[in-house]
Structure formats: structure tokens, C-alpha cells
N, C-alpha and C positions, 0 to 999 in steps of 0.2 A: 731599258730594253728587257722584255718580258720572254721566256724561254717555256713553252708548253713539252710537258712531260707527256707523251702518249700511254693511256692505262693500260700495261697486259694485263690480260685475261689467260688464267692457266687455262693451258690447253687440255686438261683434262675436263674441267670443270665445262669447257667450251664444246667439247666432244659430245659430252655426255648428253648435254640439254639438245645437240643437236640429233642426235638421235634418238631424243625421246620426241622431240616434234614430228620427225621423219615417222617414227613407230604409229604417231596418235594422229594422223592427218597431213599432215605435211605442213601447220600452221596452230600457235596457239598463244597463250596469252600471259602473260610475267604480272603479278605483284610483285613490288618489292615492300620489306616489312624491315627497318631497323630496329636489329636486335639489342643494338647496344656494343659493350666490347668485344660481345662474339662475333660480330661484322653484321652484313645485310644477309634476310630468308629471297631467295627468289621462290615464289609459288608458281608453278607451272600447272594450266589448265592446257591440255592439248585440246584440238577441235573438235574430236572425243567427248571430251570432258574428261577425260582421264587428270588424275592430280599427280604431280611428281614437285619434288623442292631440290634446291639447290643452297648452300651456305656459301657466302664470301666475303673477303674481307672487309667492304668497305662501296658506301652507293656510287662512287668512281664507278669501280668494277663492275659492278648490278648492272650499271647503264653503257656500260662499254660492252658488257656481254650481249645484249639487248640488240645492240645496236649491230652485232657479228653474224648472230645467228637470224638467218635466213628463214622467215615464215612466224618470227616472234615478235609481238609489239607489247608495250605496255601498257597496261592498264593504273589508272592514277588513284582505281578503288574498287575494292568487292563490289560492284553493283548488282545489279537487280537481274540482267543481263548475263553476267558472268556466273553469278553463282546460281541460277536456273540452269545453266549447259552440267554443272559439276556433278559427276557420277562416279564415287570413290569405289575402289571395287573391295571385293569382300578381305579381300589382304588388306588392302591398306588400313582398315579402322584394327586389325591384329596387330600391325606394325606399328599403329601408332601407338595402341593398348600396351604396345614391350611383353613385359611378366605377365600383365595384366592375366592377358588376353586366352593364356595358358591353364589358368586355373577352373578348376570346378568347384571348389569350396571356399567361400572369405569369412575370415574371422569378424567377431562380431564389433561392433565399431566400439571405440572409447568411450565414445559419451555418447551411448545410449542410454544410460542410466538418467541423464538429462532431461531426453524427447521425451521419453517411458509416457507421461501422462499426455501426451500434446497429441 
């Protein structure tokens, strides 16, 4: 006799995505990427193209959240298709730069001294 555990889904985690679909269309598209021990990336493509991610623990959850929120389905790969709709906006490549993205002068690399003749 087998006993099925039903996965929650933090309902933070469920809120969120569902208003970022509501925000970008009313419909859009989940990768999931396991990360390893940090759990699973969800990538969110709204119908936008807007990109937004979600982290959780575990592809249970990925697919359980999936399967909650209303107007998301998932996609089984970056395709050809998906990533022609994606339209990051000018935050996001700051956000994902961190410190980066803040600087106006970078030091000069380590091993430049290397390239020098190349």
C-alpha cells in the first residue's frame, strides 16, 4: 500500500510567479534548470518576453508550482521559439551584473601580462 505525499508549493513563492504572469500577459513560459543542492532555477518568460526566476527546492516543487499557476506551462528547452520572444529589460542585465554593473573603471586584468603579444 503506497501513500502519495501531495507537494506544497510555498505560497510565497506561488504568489509571486502568479503575478508576475498577470503583470507580463496573463500567460507565459517556465524552464526548469537543476541547480544542484541549491534546488531547481524556474525561468520565467512572460508573453512579453519579460524574464523573471524563481528558486526552489526541489523539481517536485518546480512542477507542482507549474502545474498551480494559471497561464504557465512548461517548456522542456530553450528553444528557438522561446528565446526569440525574450526581451530582458535594461535592469535586468544590472541585476544580474550585481557590483558589476555599478562601476566605471576596472582594474587591469591578472594576466594580462600573458595576452600582451597575442
Amino acid at each position: 500500500m503506497s501513500t502519495t505525499v501531495a507537494v506544497q508549493v510555498p505560497a510565497e513563492v506561488e504568489k509571486s510567479v502568479a503575478k508576475f504572469i498577470a503583470e507580463h500577459g496573463g500567460s507565459g513560459t517556465a524552464v526548469l534548470q537543476y541547480l544542484g543542492e541549491q534546488g531547481v532555477r524556474i525561468t520565467l518568460v512572460g508573453s512579453d518576453g519579460i524574464l523573471g526566476d524563481r528558486v526552489v527546492a526541489d523539481m517536485a516543487t518546480a512542477k507542482a508550482l507549474v502545474e498551480k499557476v494559471d497561464g504557465l506551462v512548461e517548456a522542456d528547452e530553450w528553444n528557438r521559439e522561446l528565446v526569440s520572444i525574450v526581451t530582458p529589460l535594461k535592469s535586468h542585465w544590472a541585476k544580474m551584473a550585481g557590483w558589476v554593473a555599478r562601476q566605471t573603471r576596472f582594474p587591469k586584468a591578472r594576466n594580462a601580462d600573458v595576452f600582451a603579444g597575442a
